[in-house]
N, C-alpha and C positions, 0 to 999 in steps of 0.2 A: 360470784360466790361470796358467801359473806364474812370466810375464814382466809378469803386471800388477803395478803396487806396490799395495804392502797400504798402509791408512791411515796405518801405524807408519813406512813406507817413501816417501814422497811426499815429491819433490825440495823442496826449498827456491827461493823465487820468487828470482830474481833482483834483487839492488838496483840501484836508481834512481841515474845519478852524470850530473853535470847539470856541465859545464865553462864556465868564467867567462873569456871575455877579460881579463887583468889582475885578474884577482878568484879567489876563493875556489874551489873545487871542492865542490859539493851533492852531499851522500848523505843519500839517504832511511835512518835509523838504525829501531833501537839500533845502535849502531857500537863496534866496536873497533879502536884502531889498534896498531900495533905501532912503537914508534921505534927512533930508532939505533941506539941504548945499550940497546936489546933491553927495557925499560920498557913497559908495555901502557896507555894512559887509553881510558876508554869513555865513553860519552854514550848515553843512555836518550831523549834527543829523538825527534820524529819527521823531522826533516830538523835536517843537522848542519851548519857550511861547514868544508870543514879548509885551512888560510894555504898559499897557496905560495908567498908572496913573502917568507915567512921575516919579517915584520917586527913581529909580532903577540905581544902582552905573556901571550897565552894560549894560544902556540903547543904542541900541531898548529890549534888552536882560531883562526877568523880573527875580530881583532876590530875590520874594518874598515880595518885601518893602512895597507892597501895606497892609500889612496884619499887620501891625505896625502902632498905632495911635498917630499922633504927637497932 
């Protein structure tokens, strides 16, 4: 039939993105991100956290900082 997808053609699964109260944002990777300044970093993980509290020495990368009260 000519609306089936051929093997070549099969949608890609949808990722996994898991939201943290006060924490991290989880994606199931490999991940690419894209930043401000138009720069790309990726990570080859199988689940990634990426910072959104900006406070992370490895940012987009969370490493934790959010969890420390200045």
């Amino acid at each position: 039939m000519p609306n089936e997808p051929s093997d070549t053609q099969r949608p890609t699964p949808p990722r996994h993105v898991s939201m943290q109260r006060q924490g991290p944002i989880l994606v199931d990777g490999p991940v690419e991100v894209e930043l401000e300044d138009g720069t790309t970093v990726s990570s080859d993980r199988f689940r990634v956290a990426l910072c959104t509290c900006r406070r992370s020495r490895r940012y987009p990368w969370c490493d934790t900082s959010h969890r420390r009260r200045a």
